[in-house]
Structures are given as structure tokens and as C-alpha cells.
N, C-alpha and C positions, 0 to 999 in steps of 0.2 A: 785476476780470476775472481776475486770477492767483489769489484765494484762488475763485472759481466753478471754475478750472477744474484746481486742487490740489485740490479736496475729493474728486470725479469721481473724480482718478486716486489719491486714496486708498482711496477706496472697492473699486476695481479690485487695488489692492494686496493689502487686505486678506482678500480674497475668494482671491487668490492665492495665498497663504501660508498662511489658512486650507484650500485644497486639497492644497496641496503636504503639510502637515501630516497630513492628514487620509489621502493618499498611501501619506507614509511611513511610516504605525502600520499600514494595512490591508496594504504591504508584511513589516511585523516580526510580523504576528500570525497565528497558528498560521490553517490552513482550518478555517471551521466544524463542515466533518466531523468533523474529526480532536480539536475542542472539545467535541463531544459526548461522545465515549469514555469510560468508566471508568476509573478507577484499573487499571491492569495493568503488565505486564511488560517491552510491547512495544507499539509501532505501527508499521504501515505505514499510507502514502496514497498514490495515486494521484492526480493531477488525470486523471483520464479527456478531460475536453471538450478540453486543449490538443494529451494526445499526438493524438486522433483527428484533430481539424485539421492536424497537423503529417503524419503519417503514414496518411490516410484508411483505416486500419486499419477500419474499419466497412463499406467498400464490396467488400472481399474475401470471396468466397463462403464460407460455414460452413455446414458438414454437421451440422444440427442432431440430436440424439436424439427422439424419441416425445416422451419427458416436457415434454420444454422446448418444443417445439412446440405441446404442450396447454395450458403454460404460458402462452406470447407469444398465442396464438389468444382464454386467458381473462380475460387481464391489459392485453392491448398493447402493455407492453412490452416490446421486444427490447433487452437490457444492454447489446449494445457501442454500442448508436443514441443508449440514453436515459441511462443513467447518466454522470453528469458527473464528481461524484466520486463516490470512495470510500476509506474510511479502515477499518481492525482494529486492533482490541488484541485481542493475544497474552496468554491469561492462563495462568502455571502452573500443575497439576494435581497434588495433594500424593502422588498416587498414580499414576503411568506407566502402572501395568498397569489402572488402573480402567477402570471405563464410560465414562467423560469421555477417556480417553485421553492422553494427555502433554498436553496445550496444548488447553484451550479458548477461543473466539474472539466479540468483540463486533463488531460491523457499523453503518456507517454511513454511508446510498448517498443520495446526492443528486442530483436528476435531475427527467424529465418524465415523469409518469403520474396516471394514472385512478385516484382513491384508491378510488373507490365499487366499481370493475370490479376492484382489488386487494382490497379488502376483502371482498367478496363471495367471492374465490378462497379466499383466507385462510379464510373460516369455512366452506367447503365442503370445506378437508383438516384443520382442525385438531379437535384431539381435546380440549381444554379453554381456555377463554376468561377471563379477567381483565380487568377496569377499573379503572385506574390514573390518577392526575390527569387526569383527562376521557378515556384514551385506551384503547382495546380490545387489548389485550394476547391474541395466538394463538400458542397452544402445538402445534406440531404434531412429531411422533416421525419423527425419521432417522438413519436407520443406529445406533439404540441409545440416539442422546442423544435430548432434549427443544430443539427451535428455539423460542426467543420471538420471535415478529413483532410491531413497532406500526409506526405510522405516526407520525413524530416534528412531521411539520410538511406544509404543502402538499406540497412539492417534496421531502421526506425520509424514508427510512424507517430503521428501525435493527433488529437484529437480536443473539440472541446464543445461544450454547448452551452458558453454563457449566450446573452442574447445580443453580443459586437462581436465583429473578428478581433478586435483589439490582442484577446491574449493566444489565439492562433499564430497574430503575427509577430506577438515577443517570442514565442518559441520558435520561429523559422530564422528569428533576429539573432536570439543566443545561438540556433544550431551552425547558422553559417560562421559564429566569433571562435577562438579556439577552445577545444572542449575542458582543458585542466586550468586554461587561465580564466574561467567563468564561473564567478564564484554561485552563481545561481543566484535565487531571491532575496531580497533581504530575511526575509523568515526560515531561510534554508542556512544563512548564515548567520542567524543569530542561535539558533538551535541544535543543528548538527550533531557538534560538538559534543551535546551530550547525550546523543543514543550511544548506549553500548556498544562496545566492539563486538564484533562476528554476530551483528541483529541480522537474522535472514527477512526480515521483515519488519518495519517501525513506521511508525505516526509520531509526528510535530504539530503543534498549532492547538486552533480548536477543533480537532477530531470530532468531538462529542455531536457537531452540526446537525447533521443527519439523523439523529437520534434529537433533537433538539422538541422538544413540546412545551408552550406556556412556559419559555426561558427557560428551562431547565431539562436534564438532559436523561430519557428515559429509555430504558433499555426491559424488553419483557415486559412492559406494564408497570415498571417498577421506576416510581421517582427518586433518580439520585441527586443529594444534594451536594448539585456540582451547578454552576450558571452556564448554560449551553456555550456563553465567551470564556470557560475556564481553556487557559495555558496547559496542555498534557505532552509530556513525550511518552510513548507508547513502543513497545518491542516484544516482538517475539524471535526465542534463539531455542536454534534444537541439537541437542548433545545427548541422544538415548529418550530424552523424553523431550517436553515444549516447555519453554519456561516465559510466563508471561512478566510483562512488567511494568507498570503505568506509574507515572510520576507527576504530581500535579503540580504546577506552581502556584503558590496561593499569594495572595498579596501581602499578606506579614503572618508571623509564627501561630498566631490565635487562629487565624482563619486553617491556617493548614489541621493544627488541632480537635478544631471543631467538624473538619471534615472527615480526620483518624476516627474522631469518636462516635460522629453518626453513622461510617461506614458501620464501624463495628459492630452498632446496635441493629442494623439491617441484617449484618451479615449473619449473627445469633440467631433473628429469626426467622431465616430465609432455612437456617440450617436445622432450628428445632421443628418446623413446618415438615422437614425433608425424614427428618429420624422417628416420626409419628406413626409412620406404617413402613412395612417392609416394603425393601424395593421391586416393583412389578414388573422391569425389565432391565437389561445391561444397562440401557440411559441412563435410566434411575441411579443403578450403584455407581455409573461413571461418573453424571454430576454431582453426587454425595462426597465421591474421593476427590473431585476438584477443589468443591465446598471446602473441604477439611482441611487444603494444600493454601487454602490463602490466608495470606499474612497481610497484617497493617504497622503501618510504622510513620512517628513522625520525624522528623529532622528539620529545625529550626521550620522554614518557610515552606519546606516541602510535605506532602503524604505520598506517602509509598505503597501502593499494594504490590505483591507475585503472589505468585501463582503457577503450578507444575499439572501437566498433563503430559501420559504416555499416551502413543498412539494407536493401541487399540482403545482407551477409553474417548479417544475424538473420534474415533470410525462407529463408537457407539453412538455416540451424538450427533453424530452428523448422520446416522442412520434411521435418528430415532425409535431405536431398542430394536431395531428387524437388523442383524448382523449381514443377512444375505442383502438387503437392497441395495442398489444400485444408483449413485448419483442422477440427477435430470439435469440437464440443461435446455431451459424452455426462451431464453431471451432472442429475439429476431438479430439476425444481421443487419449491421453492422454493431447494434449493441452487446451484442453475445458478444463480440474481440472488445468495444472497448467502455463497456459499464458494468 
């Protein structure tokens, strides 16, 4: 009777251990999305499906444009409903002032749609078409560059506009390999590791790109002293409020220092600028209480800022002090799904 009813509860065991296992690698392992990527400079990702559950951000009216409306009408899809995730690499441009522009960008949107009702769109705007390991590659011209559209898998699409197919077709490369034994880029695997756990949203790399002006990386108008090549891992995670989190890696302990210190001296007067006059609208008091929520710190090699926002003071801000407005979304299809 005891070894009948010891085998049962080994059985049970191991099936346990076996999930918990099983758990903890899908918890350490990069999103799919973001496994797709090419080699680049930079990623961000989004888990889209958790913040929209957390913050029903999807049920908020948006003022759609023309285009995007032709789009959703010929597609079905509407992006903040259907995309779950989404992941970019950031890739440098050897030339700033080129066609490509400072930073071009790869795409990888996971979600629910109509591949045949996508696909169909896809070759009724695109201007030349490619087949690539079984997969219909559309090239269609916006604002100067060249977009590569495929369809990467059921539920996936990818996208990219540097100016070669080259990293189109490492993504169709890694989607056809298996999806947990592919460790993704080297920059995905050298970094990962340290965003945060339960980040609904992070950046690796040099983020800062885009923001990049006369090498240094400017946000608002405002020069910070960061070199647009600075190393950042970046997160945001939401538990009742947003909690931001940027970690720079500096190349030894003095530089990280010198960046604690100049932040701080920005951030002093960015804040006695802010307490000069009373606030003139919700923006106002919301960026003040953000202002007031960040913290600098250093640790050896690293600077650390966070920083906390609840979500009525980002509805202020993203409203710009008018509580009743309404989001716009003015980009044309196919860039409104994927830039």
C-alpha cells in the first residue's frame, strides 16, 4: 500500500518541479518578440496585452486620421485592441544626414489578425514584393525610406526600414529556428539579464538614439550629459502607480559620478524653475509631483535614476492640462501599426 501510494505522489512531484522549471526559464527568457530582432544597437519592448489589462488604455476614445481608418476598415486591425506585443531595434545610420536618417528601425508586433485581409493590403500599397524562406516580403515607400512588411508567423508580423533587406531576413531566419532555443542578438543577450523582473515595458542598448543631437542625447530641449553611445537599461513596471527606471553604465565609477552629479544639478533647476509660479493647469502639478519623485544614485560604475507616476497624473500629461481630450492618432498606414 505505501509504495502504491508513494509512486502517485512521485509522479505528482515530478510533474511539479518539472513546471516550476519549466516557470522559471520562460520567466529568465527574453519575449519572443524581442527574440526575433536583429543584431542592432538598441531595443525596446512593450508587453502591450498586460499594460491594456492594467490600465484599459484601449477603451479610451482616439481620434483616428483618414489613413489609419482605411487602414483598420482594410486590415481589422486596430493596434492598441490587437497588438500584444511589441518589440524595436534601433539601428545606427553611418550617416545622420542620409535618406535613412540617424536611427533606422526593425519591428516585431504580436497579436490577433487576419493574415489574408493584411496581406491583401500589404500588396495593394506596396511597390515591390520579394519571397524569402516561404515568406512574401512588401516593400512599400514612406516618407523617403523603403518599409519591409512579412508576416513572420500566425500571430506575428515584422517589419523594418533600414535601407538592405539584410535584417528583414535574420528575422524570417530566427522565426523559422526554435522560438526558446534562440537566444536572440547578441545585445539581447548580453543585457536581458538585467531589466527587472515583471518590466511591462524596457529598453537595452543605446536607447538615447533618437533623441540623439551634436552626440549627446536631448530630450525637451534639454542637454543631457549622457553621449548619445551611452549603455542604458530602461523599465517601466506598474503596481498601482508607474515606476520608472533607467540605469546607465558608465565606463568606470568617476564617470557614473560625474553623471549622479550633473543630473542632480539639472534636476534642482529644472525643479526651482517649476515652483516659481503656481501651477496653471493639472500638467503642471502632475510634472511637479513627478519632478519631486526622482531619485539619483550612484553604485560603483553605475547612475541610477526612478522615478513614480500614478495614472491620473500621465492622463494629465499626455492631455496636456485639458483632462477631457482625447488621444489623436495622425500616422498613415502602415506606419500607424508599425512606427
Amino acid at each position: 500500500m505505501r509504495k502504491r501510494t508513494l509512486i502517485p505522489l512521485l509522479i505528482v512531484l515530478a510533474v511539479l518541479v518539472a513546471l516550476g522549471i519549466a516557470f522559471y526559464l520562460r520567466t529568465q527568457s527574453p519575449p519572443e518578440a524581442a527574440r526575433l530582432l536583429p543584431e542592432s544597437d538598441a531595443i525596446v519592448y512593450i508587453h502591450l496585452k498586460t499594460v491594456r489589462t492594467m490600465t484599459h488604455f484601449d477603451t479610451t476614445p482616439v481620434q483616428r486620421s483618414g489613413d489609419l481608418q482605411r487602414f483598420i476598415d482594410a486590415t481589422g486591425i486596430v493596434p492598441d485592441r490587437d497588438i500584444d506585443d511589441a518589440a524595436f531595434a534601433l539601428h545606427r545610420m553611418p550617416n545622420p544626414n542620409g535618406p535613412n536618417g540617424p536611427v533606422a528601425y526593425s519591428e516585431v508586433f504580436v497579436g490577433r489578425f487576419d493574415g489574408q485581409r493584411l496581406g491583401k493590403y500589404l500588396a495593394s500599397i506596396a511597390t515591390a514584393r520579394e519571397t524569402y524562406a516561404g515568406r512574401e516580403i512588401y516593400s512599400i515607400p514612406i516618407e523617403g525610406r523603403t518599409l519591409r512588411v512579412t508576416q513572420l508567423g500566425y500571430d506575428t508580423i515584422g517589419a523594418s526600414n533600414t535601407p538592405t533587406a539584410e535584417q528583414i531576413h535574420s528575422m524570417l531566419d530566427r522565426s523559422r529556428a526554435s522560438a526558446l532555443g534562440t537566444p536572440g542578438s547578441s545585445l539581447l543577450a548580453a543585457r536581458y539579464s538585467e531589466v527587472p523582473l515583471l518590466s511591462q515595458a524596457w529598453g537595452i542598448g543605446h536607447i538615447g538614439l533618437p533623441f540623439a543631437k551634436d552626440g549627446y542625447i536631448s530630450i525637451l530641449g534639454l542637454q543631457l550629459p549622457l553621449p548619445e553611445d551611452t549603455d542604458l537599461v530602461a523599465s517601466l513596471r506598474y503596481s498601482g502607480s508607474v515606476h520608472l527606471r533607467i540605469e546607465e553604465i558608465a565606463s568606470d565609477p568617476d564617470a557614473a559620478q560625474h553623471t549622479v552629479e550633473t543630473l542632480t544639478t539639472l534636476l534642482n533647476i529644472v525643479r526651482g524653475l517649476g515652483s516659481a509660479e503656481p501651477p496653471r493647469n493639472p500638467a503642471d502639478s502632475a510634472m511637479r509631483d513627478v519632478l519631486a519623485s526622482i531619485t539619483l544614485e550612484h553604485h560603483k560604475d553605475r547612475a541610477l535614476l526612478n522615478a513614480s507616476a500614478s495614472l491620473d497624473q500621465i492622463k494629465a500629461l499626455t492631455s496636456g492640462g485639458n483632462p477631457t481630450a482625447s488621444p489623436q492618432s495622425t500616422s498613415p498606414p502602415p506606419a500607424a501599426l508599425l512606427h
